[in-house]
C-alpha positions as CSV (number, residue, x, y, z in Angstrom):
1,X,-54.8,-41.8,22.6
2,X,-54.4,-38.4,24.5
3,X,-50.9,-39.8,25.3
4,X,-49.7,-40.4,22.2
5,X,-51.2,-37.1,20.9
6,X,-49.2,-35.2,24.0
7,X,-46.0,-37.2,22.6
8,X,-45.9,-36.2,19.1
9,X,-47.3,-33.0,20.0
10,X,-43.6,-32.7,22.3
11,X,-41.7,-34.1,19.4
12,X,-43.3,-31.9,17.3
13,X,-41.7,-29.0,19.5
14,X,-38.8,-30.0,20.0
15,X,-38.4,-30.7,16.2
16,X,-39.4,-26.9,15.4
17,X,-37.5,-25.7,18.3
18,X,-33.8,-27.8,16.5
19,X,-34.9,-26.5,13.4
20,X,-35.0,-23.2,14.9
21,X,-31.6,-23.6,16.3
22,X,-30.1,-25.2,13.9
23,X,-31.6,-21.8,11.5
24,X,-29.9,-19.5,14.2
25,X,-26.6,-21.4,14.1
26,X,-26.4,-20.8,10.4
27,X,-27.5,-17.7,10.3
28,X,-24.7,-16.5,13.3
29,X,-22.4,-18.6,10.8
30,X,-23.1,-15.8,8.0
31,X,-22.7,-12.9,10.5
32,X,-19.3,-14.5,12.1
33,X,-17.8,-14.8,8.9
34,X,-18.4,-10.7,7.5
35,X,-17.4,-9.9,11.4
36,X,-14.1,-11.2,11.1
37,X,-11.6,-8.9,10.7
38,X,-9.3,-11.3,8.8
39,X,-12.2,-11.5,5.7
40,X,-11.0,-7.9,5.4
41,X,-7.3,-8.9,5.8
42,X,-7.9,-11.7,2.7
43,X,-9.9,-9.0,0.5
44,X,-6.5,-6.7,0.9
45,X,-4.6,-9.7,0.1
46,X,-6.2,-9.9,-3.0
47,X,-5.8,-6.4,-4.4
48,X,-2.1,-7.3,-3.8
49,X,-1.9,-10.4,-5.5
50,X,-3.4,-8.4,-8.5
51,X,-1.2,-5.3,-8.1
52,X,1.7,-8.0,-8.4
53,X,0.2,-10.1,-10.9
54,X,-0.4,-7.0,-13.2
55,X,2.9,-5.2,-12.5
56,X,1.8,-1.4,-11.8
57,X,4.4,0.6,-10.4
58,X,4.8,2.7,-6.8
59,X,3.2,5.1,-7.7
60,X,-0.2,3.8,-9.6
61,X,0.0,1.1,-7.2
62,X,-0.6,3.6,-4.5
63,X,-3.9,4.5,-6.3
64,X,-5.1,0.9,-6.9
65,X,-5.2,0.6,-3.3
66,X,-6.5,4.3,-1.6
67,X,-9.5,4.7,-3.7
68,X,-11.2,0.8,-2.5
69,X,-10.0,1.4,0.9
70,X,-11.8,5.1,0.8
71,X,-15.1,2.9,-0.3
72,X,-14.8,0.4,2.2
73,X,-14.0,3.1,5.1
74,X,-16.8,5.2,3.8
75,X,-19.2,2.3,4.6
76,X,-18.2,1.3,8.2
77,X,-18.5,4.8,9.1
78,X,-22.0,5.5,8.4
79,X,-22.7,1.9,10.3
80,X,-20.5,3.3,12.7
81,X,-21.0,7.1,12.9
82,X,-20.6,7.3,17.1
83,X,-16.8,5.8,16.2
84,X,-15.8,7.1,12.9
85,X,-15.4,10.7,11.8
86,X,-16.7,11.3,8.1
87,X,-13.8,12.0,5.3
88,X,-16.0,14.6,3.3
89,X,-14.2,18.0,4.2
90,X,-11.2,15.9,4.6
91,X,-9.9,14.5,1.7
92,X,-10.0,16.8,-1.5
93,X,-12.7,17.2,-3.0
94,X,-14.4,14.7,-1.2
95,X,-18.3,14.9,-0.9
96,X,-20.6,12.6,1.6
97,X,-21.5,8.9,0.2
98,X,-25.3,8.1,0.4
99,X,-26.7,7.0,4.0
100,X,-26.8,3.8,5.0
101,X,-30.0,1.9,3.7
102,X,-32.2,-0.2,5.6
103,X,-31.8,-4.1,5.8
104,X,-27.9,-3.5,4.7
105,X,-25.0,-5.7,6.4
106,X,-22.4,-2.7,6.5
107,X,-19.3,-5.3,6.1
108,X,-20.7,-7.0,3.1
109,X,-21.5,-3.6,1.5
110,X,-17.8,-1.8,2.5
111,X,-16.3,-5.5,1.1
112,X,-18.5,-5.6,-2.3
113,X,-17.9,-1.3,-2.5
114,X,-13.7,-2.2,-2.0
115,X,-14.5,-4.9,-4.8
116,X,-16.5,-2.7,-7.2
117,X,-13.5,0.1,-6.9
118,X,-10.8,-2.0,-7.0
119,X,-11.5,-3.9,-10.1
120,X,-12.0,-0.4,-12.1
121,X,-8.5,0.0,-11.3
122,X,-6.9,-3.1,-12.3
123,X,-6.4,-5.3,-15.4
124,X,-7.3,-8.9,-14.3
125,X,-10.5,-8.3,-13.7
126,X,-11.2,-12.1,-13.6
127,X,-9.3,-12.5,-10.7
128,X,-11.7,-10.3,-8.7
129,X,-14.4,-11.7,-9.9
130,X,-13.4,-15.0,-9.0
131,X,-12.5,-13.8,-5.5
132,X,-15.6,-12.0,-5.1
133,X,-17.8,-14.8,-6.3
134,X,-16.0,-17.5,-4.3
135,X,-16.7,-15.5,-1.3
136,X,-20.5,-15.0,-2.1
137,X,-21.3,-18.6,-2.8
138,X,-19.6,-19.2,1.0
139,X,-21.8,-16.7,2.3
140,X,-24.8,-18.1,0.5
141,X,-24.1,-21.7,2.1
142,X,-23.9,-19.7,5.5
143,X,-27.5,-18.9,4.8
144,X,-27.2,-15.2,4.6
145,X,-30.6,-13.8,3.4
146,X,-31.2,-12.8,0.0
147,X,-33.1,-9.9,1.2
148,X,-30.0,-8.7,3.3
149,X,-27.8,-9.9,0.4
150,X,-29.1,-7.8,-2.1
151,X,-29.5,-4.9,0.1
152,X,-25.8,-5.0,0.9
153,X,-24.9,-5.6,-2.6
154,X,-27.0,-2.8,-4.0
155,X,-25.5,-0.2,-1.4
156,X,-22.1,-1.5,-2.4
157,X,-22.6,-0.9,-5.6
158,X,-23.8,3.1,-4.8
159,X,-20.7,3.7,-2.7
160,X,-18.6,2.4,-5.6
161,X,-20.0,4.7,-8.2
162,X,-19.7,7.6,-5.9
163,X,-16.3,7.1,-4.8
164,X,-15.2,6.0,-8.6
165,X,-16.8,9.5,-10.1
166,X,-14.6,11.2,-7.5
167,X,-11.4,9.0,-8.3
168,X,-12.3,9.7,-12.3
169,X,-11.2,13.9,-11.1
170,X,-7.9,13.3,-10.1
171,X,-6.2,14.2,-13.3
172,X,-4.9,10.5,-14.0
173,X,-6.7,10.1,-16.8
174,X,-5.1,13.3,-18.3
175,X,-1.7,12.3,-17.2
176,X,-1.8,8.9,-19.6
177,X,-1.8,11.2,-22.2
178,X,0.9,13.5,-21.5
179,X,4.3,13.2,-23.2
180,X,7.0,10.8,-22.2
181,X,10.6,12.2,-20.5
182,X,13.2,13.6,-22.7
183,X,16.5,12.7,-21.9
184,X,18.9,15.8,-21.2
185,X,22.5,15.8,-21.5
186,X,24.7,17.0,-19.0
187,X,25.8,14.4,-16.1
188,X,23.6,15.7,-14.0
189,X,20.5,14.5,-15.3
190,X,18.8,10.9,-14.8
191,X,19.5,8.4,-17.2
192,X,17.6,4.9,-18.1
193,X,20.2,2.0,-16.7
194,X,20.6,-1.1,-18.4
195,X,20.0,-3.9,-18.3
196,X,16.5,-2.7,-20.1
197,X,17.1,1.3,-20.3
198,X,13.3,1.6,-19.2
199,X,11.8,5.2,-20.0
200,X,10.9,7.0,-16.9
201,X,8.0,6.0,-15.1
202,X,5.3,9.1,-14.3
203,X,7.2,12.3,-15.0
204,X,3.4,13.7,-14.5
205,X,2.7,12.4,-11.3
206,X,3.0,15.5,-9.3
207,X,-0.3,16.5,-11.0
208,X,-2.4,14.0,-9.7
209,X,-4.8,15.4,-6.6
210,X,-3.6,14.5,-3.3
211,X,-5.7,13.2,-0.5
212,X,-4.8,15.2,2.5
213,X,-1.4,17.6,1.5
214,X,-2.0,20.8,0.1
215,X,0.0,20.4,-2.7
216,X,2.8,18.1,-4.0
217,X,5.9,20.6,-3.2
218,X,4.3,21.3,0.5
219,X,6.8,19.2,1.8
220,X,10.0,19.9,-0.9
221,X,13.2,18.8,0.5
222,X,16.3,20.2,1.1
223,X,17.9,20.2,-2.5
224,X,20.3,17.8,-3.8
225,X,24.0,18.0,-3.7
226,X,25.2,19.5,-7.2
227,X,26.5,16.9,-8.9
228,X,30.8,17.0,-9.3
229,X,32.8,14.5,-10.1
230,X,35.7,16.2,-8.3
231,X,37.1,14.0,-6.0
232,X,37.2,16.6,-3.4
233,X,33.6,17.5,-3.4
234,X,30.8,16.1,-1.3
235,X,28.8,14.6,-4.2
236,X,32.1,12.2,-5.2
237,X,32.4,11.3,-1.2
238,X,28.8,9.6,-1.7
239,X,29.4,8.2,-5.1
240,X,32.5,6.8,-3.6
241,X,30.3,5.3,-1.2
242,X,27.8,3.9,-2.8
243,X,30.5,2.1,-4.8
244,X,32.6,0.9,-2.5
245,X,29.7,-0.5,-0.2
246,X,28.4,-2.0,-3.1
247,X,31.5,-4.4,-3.8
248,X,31.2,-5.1,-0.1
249,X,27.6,-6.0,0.2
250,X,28.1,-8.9,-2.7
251,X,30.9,-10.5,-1.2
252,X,30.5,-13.5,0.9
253,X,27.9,-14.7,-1.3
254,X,25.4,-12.3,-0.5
255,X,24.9,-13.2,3.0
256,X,25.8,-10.5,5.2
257,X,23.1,-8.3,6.6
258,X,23.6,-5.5,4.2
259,X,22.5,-7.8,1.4
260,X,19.9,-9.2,3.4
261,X,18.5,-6.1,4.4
262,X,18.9,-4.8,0.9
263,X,17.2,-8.0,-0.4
264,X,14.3,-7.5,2.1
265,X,13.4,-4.3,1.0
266,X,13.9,-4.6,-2.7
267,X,9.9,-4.7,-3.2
268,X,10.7,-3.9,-6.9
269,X,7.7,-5.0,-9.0
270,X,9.4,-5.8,-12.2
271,X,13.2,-7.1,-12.0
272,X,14.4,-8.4,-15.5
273,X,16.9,-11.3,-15.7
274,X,19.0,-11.5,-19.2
275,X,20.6,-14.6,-19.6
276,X,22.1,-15.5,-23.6
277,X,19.2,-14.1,-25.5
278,X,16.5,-15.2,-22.9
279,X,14.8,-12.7,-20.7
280,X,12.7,-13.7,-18.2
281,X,11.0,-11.5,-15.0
282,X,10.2,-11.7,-11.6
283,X,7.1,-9.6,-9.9
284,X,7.4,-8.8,-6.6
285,X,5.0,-6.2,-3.9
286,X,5.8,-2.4,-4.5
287,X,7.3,-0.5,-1.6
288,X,4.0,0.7,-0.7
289,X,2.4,-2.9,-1.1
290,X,5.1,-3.8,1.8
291,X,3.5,-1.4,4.0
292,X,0.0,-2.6,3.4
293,X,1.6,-5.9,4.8
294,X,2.8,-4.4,7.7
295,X,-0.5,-3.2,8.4
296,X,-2.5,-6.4,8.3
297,X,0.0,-7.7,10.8
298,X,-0.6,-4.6,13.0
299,X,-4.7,-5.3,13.0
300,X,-4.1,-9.0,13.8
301,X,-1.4,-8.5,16.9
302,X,-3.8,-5.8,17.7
303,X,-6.6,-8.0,17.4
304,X,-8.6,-5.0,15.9
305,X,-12.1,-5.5,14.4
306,X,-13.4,-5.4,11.1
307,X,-13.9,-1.4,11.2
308,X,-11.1,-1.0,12.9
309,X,-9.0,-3.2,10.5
310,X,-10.5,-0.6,8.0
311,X,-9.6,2.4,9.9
312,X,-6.0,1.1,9.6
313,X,-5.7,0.7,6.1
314,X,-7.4,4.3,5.0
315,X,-5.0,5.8,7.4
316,X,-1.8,4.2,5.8
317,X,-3.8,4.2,1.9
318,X,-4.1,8.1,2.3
319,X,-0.1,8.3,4.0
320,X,1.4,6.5,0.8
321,X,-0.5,8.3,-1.7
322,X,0.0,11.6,-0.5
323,X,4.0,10.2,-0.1
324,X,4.5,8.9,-3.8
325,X,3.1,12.7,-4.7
326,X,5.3,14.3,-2.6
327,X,8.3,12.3,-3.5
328,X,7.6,12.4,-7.4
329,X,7.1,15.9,-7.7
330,X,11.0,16.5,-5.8
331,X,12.7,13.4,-8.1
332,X,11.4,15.2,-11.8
333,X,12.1,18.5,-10.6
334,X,15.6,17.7,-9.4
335,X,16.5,15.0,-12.6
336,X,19.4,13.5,-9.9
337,X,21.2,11.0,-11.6
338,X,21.6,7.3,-10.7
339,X,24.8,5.8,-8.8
340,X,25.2,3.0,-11.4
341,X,25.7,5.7,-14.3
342,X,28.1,7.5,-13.1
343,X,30.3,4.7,-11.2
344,X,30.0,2.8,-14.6
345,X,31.1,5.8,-16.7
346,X,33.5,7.1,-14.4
347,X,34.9,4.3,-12.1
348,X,33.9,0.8,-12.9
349,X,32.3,-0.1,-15.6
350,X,31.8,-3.8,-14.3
351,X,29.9,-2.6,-11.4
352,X,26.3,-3.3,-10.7
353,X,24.4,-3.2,-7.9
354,X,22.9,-5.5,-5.8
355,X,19.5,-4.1,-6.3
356,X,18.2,-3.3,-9.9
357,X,18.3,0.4,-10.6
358,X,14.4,1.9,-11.0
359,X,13.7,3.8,-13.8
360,X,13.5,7.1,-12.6
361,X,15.3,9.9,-11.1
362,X,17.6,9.2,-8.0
363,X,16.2,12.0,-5.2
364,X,14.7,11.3,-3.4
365,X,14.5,8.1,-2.3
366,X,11.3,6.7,-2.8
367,X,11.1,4.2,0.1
368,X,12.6,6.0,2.2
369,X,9.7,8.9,2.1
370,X,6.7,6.4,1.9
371,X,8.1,4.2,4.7
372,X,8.6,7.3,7.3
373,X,4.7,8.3,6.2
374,X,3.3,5.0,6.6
375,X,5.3,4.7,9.9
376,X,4.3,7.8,11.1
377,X,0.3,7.3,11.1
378,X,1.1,3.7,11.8
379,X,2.7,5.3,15.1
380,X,-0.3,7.7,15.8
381,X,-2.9,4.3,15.8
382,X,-0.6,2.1,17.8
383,X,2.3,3.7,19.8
384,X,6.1,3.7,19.5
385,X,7.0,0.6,20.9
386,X,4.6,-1.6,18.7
387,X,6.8,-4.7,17.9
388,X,6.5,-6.8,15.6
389,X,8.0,-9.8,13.5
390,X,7.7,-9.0,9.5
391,X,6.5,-11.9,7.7
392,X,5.9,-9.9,4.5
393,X,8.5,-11.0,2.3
394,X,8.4,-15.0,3.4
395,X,5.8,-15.4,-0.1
396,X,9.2,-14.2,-2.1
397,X,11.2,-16.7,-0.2
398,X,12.8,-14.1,1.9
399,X,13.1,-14.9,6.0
400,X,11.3,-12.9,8.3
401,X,12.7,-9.8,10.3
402,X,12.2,-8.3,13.6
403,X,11.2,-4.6,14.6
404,X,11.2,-2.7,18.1
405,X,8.5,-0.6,16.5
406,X,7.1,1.1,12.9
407,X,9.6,3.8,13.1
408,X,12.5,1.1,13.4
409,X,11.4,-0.5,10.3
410,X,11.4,2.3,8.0
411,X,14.9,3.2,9.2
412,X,16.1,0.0,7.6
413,X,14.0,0.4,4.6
414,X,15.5,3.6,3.8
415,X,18.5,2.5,5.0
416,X,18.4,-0.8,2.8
417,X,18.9,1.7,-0.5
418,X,22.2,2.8,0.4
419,X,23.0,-0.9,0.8
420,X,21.3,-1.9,-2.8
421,X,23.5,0.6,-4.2
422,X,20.5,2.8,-6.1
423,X,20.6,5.6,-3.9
424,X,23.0,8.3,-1.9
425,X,22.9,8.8,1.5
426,X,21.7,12.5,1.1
427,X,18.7,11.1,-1.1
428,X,18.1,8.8,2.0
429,X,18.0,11.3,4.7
430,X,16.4,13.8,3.1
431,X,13.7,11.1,2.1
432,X,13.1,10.4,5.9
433,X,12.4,13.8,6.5
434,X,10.1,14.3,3.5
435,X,8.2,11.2,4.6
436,X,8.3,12.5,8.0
437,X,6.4,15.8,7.2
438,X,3.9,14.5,5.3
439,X,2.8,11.6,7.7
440,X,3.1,13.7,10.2
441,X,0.8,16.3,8.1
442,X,-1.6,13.3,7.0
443,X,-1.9,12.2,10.9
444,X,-2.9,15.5,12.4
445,X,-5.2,16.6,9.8
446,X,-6.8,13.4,8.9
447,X,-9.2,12.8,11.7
448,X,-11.0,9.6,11.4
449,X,-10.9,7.2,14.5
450,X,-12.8,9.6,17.4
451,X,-11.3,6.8,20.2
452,X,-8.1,8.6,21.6
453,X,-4.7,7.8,20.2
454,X,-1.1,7.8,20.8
455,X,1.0,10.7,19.8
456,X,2.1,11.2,16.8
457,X,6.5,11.1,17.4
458,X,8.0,11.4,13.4
């Protein structure tokens, strides 16, 4: 009898010590999942599949995705406070989010904080839900807590609510209400260009609050050339140009690398196809959306970590917010009209480009300065010689491309709007230094990574 007593007595054991382990493995299930840096990447993902879906432009789409990435930030650096440097007394008006509560998993709370924000920004608020619940229901299977769970949850939701009041004082709700552009006559001025004639998008946006700049004419460029159609003056030599690259780019069917590199970069979320009396659209990333793809392939050749991942996107976030300001203020101050007005009204009117004309003023060049400032702090995280194979536009059907490094890429992006035919080369140039100053300005005053890190080289 003692013997079979001793025996079930080991079984008994052993069965509490696999249930044990068995407990364990699930539980280091949970944990592995909201440690993995690429849960971060797929949230990211997300907010760009609704940025797309919903068709904001540049600029608000800059917004939609700094304020999340500000909440999610917020949270790895109070679990993280030996790493990360606070942003209150960095970013504008920015005050301290509540400290980190007991019993809280920190990436749960920064991912259910980037939710929260996020989906105050958006339309489809359904498809964050759907996300979001998805992604609880997983973790629930991975037997995370319910105690931890709500902890997190209830932090995340205290971090969204402080970083939403602060969002709800940067004037954009003011600027919905302002009045629309006027057209002026005068060649000079910008002009909506067919095939839709689209009003200009945010002649106001130079009032919204930056992150990190001063103000939004810190970093004005040089000025425009005055516009003259004399055939001897400077201005006609780029209009010429622009024209006469433009026939070349759409010969051969499209397929020389001008028209691929212009196709690459196009990143314009709302291109209108007439056909009879049908009209159909296709919704692409923004210019800035681009970028935020460049940057979850930097965290996953870098192999950074969830925090780190993070880190990354605030940096960039803040350097194309703070870029569309900059840039917005210069193109409604300066009115520059578009290449496709002018060649069609003075020297072809036949011509079109091989990129659809935005609808708003001509300098500078939008991509061009959010490219250079996205480079630029891109280049402060991981050096200049961080290559890399861009993969971004494959989901639009578009082959990847190759970089030597962050700086090399935003040469061809700028470069790629002199190829599409929308922009001059002055508005080009001038737009790599104005992104230039301000991601060099957002990388030495935004100080949030305390490991040490390259240079910054604009």
């Amino acid at each position: 009898m003692n013997r079979i007593y001793k025996w079930l007595g080991a079984w008994t054991t052993l069965l509490v010590v696999s249930l044990s382990l068995i407990s364990c493995e699930k539980d280091t299930r949970y944990v592995d999942r909201l440690s993995d840096a690429d849960l971060f990447n797929d949230t990211m993902q997300k907010l760009t599949d609704v940025i797309v879906y919903d068709i904001f432009s540049p600029v608000v789409a800059s917004r939609v995705y700094v304020y999340p990435t500000v909440a999610a930030y917020s949270v790895m650096q109070k679990a993280y406070p030996e790493k990360y440097e606070s942003l209150a007394g960095q970013l504008k008006e920015f005050t301290d989010i509540p400290e980190l509560a007991e019993g809280v998993n920190p990436q749960l709370a920064a991912i259910h904080a980037f939710l929260v924000v996020g989906k105050q920004l958006i339309f489809s608020e359904n498809r964050i839900d759907e996300y979001r619940d998805s992604l609880y229901e997983e973790l629930d299977d991975l037997g995370m807590p319910s105690r931890e769970f709500d902890a997190s949850i209830a932090y995340g939701e205290a971090v969204a609510a402080h970083i939403l009041a602060w969002a709800d004082t940067d004037f954009y709700k003011q600027t919905r209400t302002f009045p629309k552009y006027t057209i002026q006559e005068g060649d000079q001025f910008w002009k909506p260009t067919p095939p839709d004639y689209m009003e200009g998008i945010e002649p106001h946006w130079n009032r919204i609050r930056p992150m990190v700049i001063p103000d939004a004419a810190m970093f004005d460029p040089a000025p425009p050339l005055p516009v003259d159609m004399n055939p001897d003056s400077p201005f006609y030599a780029e209009l010429l140009e622009v024209y006469e690259l433009g026939r070349k780019v759409t010969e051969d069917n499209n397929e020389n690398e001008e028209a691929q590199i212009a196709a690459f970069w196009d990143c314009n979320p709302y291109v209108s196809h007439h056909k009879g009396h049908a009209m159909f659209a296709t919704k692409k990333i923004t210019p800035g959306g681009h970028w935020i793809g460049i940057t979850k392939l930097a965290t996953q050749i870098a192999e950074n970590s969830f925090d780190e991942t993070i880190n990354t996107y605030l940096n960039v976030t803040v350097a194309l917010f703070d870029g569309f300001i900059s840039c917005w203020d210069t193109k409604w101050n300066t009115l520059i009209v578009r290449p496709e007005t002018l060649i069609n009204q003075y020297l072809d009117e036949e011509w079109l480009p091989k990129l659809q004309t935005p609808p708003f003023p001509e300098y500078t060049s939008g991509h061009s300065v959010i490219s250079r400032s996205a480079a630029t702090v891109l280049t402060k995280i991981y050096g200049d010689n961080f290559a890399f194979d861009d993969t971004t536009e494959e989901a639009y059907g578009l082959p990847t491309r190759s970089y030597q490094s962050f700086m090399h890429a935003s040469e061809e992006a700028a470069v790629s709007r002199l190829y599409g035919g929308i922009h001059y080369r002055r508005a080009i140039e001038q737009g790599v230094v104005q992104g230039a100053a301000v991601g060099g300005y957002v990388a030495q005053n935004l100080n949030t990574f305390k490991a040490k890190t390259a240079e910054v080289n604009p």
